[in-house]
C-alpha positions as CSV (number, residue, x, y, z in Angstrom):
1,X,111.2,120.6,-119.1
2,X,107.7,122.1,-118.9
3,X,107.9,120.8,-115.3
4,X,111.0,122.0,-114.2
5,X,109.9,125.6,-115.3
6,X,107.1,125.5,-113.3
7,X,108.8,124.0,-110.1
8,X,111.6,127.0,-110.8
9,X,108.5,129.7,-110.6
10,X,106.8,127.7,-108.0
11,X,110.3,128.8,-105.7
12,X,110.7,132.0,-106.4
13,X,106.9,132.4,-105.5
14,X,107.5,131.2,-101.9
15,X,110.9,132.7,-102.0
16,X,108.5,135.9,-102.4
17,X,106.2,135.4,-100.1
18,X,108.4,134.5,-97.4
19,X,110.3,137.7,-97.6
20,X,106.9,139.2,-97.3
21,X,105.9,137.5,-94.3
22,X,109.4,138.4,-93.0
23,X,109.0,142.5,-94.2
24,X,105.2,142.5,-92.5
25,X,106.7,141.1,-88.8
26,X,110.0,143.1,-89.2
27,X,109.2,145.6,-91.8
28,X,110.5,147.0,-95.2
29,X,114.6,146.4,-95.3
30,X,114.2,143.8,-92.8
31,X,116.7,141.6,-94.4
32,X,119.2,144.3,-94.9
33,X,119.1,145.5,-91.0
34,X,121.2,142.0,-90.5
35,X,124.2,144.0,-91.9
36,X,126.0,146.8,-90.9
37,X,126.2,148.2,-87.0
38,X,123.4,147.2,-85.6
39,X,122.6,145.7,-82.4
40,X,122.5,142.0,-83.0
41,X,120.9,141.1,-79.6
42,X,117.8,142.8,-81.0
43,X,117.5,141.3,-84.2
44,X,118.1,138.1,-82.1
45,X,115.1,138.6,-79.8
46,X,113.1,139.9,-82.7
47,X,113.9,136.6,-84.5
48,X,113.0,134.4,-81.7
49,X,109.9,136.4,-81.7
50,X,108.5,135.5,-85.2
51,X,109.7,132.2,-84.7
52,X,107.5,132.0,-81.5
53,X,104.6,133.5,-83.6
54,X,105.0,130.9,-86.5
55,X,105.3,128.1,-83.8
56,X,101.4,129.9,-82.8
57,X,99.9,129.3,-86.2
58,X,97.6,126.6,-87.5
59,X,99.7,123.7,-89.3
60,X,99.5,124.3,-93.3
61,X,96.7,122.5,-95.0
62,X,98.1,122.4,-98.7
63,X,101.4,121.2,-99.7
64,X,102.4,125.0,-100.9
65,X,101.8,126.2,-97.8
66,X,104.0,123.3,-95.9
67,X,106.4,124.3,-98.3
68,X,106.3,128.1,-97.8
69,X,106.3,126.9,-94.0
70,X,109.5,124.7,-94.2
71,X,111.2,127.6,-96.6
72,X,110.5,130.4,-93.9
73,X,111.9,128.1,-91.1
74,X,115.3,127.3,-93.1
75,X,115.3,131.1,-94.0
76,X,115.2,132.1,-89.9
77,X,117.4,129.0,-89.3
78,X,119.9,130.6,-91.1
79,X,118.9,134.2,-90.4
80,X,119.9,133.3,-87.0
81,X,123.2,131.4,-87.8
82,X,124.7,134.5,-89.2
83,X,123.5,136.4,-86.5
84,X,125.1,133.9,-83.8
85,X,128.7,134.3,-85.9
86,X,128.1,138.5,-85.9
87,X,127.5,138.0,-82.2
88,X,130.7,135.8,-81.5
89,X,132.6,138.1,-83.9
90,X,131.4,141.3,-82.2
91,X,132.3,139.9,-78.6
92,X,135.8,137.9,-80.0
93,X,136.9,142.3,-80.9
């Protein structure tokens, strides 16, 4: 049980620190620019951007930071999913 605790705060550590890596390349509200009129083309770019600078980095060394790796990927992976349907939704009006 003592385990499963840990692993639980072990999550929302890298949860944390992935939405502060994405805050320091996009800055504060980041997340919530996704929503609302905005110009989705941008936040596209800007996406492909921090992917481009992740792709740059040196591989992780320790298993947290393959895991805070792999979490930040899913987390533009998806990022950009919503932003492909916003896109097709915008241009479908």
């Amino acid at each position: 049980m003592a385990k499963e605790k840990d692993k639980e705060i072990d999550k929302d550590k890298m949860l944390d620190q992935v939405l502060a890596d994405i805050e320091k390349q996009f800055g504060k509200g980041a997340i919530m620019k996704l929503g609302g009129q905005n110009n989705v083309e941008t936040l596209l770019s800007e996406l492909e951007r921090l992917h481009r600078y992740y792709e740059q980095q040196p591989l992780p060394v320790t298993r947290q930071e393959f895991e805070n790796r792999s979490m930040l990927y899913h987390i533009l992976e998806d990022m950009k999913a919503f932003l492909d349907i916003k896109k097709d939704f915008i241009t479908a009006r």
